[in-house]
C-alpha positions as CSV (number, residue, x, y, z in Angstrom):
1,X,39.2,136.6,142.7
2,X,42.3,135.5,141.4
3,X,44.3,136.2,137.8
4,X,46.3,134.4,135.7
5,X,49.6,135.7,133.7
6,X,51.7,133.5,131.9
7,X,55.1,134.8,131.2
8,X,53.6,134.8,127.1
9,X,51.4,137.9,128.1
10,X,54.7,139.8,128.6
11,X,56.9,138.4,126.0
12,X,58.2,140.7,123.3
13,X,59.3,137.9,120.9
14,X,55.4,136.7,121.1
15,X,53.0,137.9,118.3
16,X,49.5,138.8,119.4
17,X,48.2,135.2,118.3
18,X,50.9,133.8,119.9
19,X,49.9,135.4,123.2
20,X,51.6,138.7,124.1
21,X,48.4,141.0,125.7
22,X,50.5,143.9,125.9
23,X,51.9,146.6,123.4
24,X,55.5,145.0,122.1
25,X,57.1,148.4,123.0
26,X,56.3,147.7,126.7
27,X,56.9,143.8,126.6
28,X,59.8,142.3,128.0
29,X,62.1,139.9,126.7
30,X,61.2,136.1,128.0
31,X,59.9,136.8,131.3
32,X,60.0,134.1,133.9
33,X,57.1,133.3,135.7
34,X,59.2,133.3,139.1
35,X,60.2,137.2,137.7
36,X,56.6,138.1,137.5
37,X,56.2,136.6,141.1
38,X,58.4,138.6,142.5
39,X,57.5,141.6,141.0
40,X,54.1,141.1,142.4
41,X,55.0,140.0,145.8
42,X,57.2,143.1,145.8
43,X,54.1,145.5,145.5
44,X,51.8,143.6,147.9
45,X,49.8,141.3,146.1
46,X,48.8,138.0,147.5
47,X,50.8,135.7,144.7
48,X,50.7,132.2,144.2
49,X,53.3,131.0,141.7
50,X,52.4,127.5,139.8
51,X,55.0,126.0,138.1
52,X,53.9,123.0,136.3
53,X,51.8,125.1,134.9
54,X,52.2,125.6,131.0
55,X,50.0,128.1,128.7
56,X,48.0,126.4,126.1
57,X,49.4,128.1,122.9
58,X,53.2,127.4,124.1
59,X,54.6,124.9,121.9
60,X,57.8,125.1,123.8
61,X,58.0,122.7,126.7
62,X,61.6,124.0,128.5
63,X,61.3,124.6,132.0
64,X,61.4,128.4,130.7
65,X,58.9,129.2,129.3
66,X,56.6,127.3,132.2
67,X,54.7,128.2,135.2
68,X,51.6,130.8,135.9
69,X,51.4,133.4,138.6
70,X,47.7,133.7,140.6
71,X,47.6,136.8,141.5
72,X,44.7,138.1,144.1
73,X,43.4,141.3,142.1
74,X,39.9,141.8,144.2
75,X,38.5,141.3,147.5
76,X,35.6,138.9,148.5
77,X,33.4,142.3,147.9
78,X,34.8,143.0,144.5
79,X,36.7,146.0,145.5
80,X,40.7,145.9,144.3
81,X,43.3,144.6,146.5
82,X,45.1,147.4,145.3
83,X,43.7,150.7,144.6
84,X,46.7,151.3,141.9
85,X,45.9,148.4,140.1
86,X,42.2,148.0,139.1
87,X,42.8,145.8,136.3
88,X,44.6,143.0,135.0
89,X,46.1,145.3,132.6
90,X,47.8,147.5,134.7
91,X,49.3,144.7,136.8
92,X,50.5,143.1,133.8
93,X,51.9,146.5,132.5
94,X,53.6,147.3,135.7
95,X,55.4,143.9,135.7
96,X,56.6,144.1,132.3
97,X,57.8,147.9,133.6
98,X,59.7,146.7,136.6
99,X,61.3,143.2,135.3
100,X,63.9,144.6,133.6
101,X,65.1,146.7,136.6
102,X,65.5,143.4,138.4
103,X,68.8,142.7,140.1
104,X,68.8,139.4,138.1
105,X,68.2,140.9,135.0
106,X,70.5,144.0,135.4
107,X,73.7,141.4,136.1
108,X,72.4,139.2,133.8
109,X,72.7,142.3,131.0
110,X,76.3,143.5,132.4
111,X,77.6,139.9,132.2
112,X,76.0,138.9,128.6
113,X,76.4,142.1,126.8
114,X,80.0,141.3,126.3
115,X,79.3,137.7,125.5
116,X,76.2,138.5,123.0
117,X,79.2,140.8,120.7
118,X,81.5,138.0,120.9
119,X,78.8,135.5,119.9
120,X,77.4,137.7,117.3
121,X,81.0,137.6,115.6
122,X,81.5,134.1,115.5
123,X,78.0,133.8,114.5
124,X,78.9,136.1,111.4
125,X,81.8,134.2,110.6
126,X,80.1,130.7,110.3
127,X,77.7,132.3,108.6
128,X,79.4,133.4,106.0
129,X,82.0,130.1,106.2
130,X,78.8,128.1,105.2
131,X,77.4,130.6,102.3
């Protein structure tokens, strides 16, 4: 008995009809199917990570915003892998919980944070250069 996420189930900047299956208070910004993966690996699921893979209502074709992650939620019998995770809810709740404490993702935020202000001010000033 296998899952499927797609990184769209997690993504904040997703409506509902776009795909999120979470609330947008606990989604995470663009979530990499390889992120998800690891999160799951991490906790002890079997994982299969496949990365052609693209979900159906994602008109964006980067290498981003592709790839799905199998995860093995119940046993042969029906009984859960996991005892903490009896749904696909709660896995997909826990992963968008535990991407952004990522070592990627905490660098990533150090390193950008400095380069989103400095962005966001020249992006101010062409703004108002072409109004």
């Amino acid at each position: 008995r296998f899952i499927c996420i797609y990184p769209a189930y997690l993504n904040n900047k997703k409506t509902i009809a776009e795909g999120r299956r979470i609330p947008i208070d606990k989604a995470v910004e663009n979530p990499t199917s390889t992120e998800i993966q690891d999160v799951c690996a991490a906790v002890g699921f079997n994982v299969l990570l496949e990365k052609n893979k693209m979900y159906p209502r994602e008109w964006n074709r980067d290498m981003q915003y592709r790839g799905r992650v199998r995860i093995q939620l119940k046993q042969e019998d029906g009984n859960p892998c996991l005892p903490q995770f009896p749904t696909r809810k709660s896995v997909m709740l826990y992963a968008a919980e535990t991407i952004p404490k990522l070592k990627t993702r905490t660098q990533k935020v150090g390193g950008s944070d400095q380069s989103l202000q400095q962005g966001e001010g020249g992006k101010k000033g062409k703004g108002k250069k072409k109004k």
